[in-house]
C-alpha positions as CSV (number, residue, x, y, z in Angstrom):
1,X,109.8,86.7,106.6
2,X,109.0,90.2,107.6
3,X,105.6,91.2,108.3
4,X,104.1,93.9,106.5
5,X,103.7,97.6,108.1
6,X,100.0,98.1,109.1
7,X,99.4,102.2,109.7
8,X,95.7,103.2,110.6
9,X,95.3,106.8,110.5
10,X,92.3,109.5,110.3
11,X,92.3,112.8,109.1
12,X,89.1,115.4,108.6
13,X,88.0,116.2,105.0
14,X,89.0,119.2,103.7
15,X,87.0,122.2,103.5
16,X,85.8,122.4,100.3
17,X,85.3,118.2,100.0
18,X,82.0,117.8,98.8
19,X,79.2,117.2,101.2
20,X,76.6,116.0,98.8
21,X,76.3,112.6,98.6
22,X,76.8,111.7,95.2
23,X,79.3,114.4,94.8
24,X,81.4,112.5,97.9
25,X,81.0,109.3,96.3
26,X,82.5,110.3,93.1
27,X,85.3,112.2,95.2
28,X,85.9,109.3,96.7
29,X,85.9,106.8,93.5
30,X,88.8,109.0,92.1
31,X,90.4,108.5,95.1
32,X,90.5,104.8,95.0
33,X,91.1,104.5,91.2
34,X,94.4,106.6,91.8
35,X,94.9,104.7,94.9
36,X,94.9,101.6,93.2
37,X,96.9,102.1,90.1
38,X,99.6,103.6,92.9
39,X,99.0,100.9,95.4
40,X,99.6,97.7,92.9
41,X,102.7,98.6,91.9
42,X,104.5,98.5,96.1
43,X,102.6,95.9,97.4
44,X,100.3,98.5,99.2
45,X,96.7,96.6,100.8
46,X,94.6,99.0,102.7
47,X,90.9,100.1,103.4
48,X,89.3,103.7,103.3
49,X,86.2,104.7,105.3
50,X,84.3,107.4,104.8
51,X,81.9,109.0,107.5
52,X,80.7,111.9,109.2
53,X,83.5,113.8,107.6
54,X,86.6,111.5,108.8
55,X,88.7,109.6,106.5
56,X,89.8,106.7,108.4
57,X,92.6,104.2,106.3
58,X,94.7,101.4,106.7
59,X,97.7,101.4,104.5
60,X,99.6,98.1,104.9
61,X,102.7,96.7,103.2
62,X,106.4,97.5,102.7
63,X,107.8,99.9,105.1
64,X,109.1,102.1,102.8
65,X,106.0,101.6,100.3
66,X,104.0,102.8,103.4
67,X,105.5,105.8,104.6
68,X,106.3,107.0,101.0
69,X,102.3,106.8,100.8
70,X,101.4,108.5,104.1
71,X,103.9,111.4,103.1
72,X,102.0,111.8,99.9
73,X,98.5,111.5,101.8
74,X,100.1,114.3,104.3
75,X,99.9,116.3,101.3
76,X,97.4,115.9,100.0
77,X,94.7,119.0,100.0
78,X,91.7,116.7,100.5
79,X,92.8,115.8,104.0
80,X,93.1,118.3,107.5
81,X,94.7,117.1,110.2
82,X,95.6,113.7,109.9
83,X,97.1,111.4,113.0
84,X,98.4,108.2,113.1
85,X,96.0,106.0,115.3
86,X,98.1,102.6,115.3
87,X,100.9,101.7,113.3
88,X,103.5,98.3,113.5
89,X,104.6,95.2,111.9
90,X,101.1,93.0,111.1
91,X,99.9,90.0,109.3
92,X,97.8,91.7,106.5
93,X,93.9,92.0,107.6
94,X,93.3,94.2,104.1
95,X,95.3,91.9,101.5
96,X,92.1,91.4,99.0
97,X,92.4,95.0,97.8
98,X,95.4,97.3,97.0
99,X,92.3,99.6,98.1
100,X,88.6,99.7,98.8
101,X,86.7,102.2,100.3
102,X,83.3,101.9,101.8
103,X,80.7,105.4,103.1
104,X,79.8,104.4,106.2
105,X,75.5,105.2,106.0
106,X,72.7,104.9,108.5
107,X,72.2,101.1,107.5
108,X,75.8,100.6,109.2
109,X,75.1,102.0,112.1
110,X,76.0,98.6,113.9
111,X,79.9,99.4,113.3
112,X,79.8,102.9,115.4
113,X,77.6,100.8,118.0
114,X,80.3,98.3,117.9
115,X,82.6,101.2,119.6
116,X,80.7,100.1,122.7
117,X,79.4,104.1,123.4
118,X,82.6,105.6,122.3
119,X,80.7,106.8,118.9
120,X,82.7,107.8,115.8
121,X,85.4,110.2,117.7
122,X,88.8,108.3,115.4
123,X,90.8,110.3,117.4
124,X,89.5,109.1,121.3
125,X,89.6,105.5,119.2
126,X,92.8,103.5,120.7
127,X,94.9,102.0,118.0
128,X,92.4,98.4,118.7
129,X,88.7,100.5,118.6
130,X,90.1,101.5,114.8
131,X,91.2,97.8,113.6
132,X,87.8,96.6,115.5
133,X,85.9,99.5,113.1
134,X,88.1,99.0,110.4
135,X,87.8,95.1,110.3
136,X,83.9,95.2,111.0
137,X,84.0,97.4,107.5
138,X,86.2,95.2,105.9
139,X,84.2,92.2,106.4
140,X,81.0,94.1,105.5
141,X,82.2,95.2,102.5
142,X,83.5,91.7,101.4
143,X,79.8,90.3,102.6
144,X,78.3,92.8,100.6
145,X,80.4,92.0,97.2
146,X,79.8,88.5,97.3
147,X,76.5,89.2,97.9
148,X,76.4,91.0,94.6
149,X,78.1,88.3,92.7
C-alpha cells in the first residue's frame, strides 16, 4: 500500500481578500464548498487555517490528485506567495474531511502559544511546528463539532 502525499503549505492573502470578519468568513466558506465538491472526487483530505492574513493548508492524498491541486491553488488570485512548508509520503492526519477550514480567533490563542515563542511566522515554522499547528487545529475543530452535536 502507498501512503498518501501530505503537502503543508502557506501563502499570504491576496490584496483585495476581505479583511472584515464576516466578509472573510464567507470568502472562506466558498472556498471550502468548492474545495470539497473538487476534493471528493481524487481522494483529496486536508485542513485550511485561516489567521492573521496566512492561509496555511494540508492537502493530502494521491500524488498526482495533490500536485494537480497545488498547481491550481498556485493560481489562484486569492493567494500571494505561497511556499511549501513540508511535503512527503504520510499516514493521513486530515482523512475526516475532503476539507475543513477553521479562523484561527483570540480564543485560540493556545495553538500560536503552542509554537513555544516562535509566534505565527508559517514561513520560520519547520515542516514539524506546521503539522504541530495544524494538528492542534484539527483536533480543536473536531472537539468543537462534536461539541455541537
Amino acid at each position: 500500500m502507498t501512503l498518501p502525499l501530505r503537502l503543508i503549505y502557506a501563502s499570504r492573502f491576496a490584496p483585495g481578500f476581505p479583511v472584515d470578519a464576516e466578509d472573510q468568513r464567507d470568502a472562506i466558506g466558498k472556498i471550502i464548498r468548492a474545495s470539497i465538491r473538487n476534493n471528493r472526487d481524487v481522494a483529496i483530505t486536508g485542513l485550511l487555517l485561516a489567521h492573521q492574513g496566512w492561509f496555511v493548508q494540508a492537502l493530502e492524498g494521491p500524488v498526482r490528485a495533490v500536485a494537480d491541486t497545488y498547481a491550481r491553488i498556485l493560481r489562484d488570485d486569492r493567494h500571494v506567495g505561497p511556499i511549501v512548508l513540508a511535503e512527503g509520503s504520510a499516514m493521513r492526519a486530515f482523512a475526516d474531511w475532503n476539507m475543513c477550514a477553521r479562523r484561527v480567533s483570540r480564543a485560540d490563542d493556545a495553538i500560536v502559544e503552542s509554537l513555544g515563542g516562535a509566534g505565527f511566522d508559517p514561513p520560520a515554522w519547520s515542516a514539524e511546528n506546521a503539522l504541530s499547528v495544524l494538528l492542534e487545529v484539527r483536533d480543536l475543530q473536531s472537539a468543537t463539532m462534536t461539541a455541537l452535536v
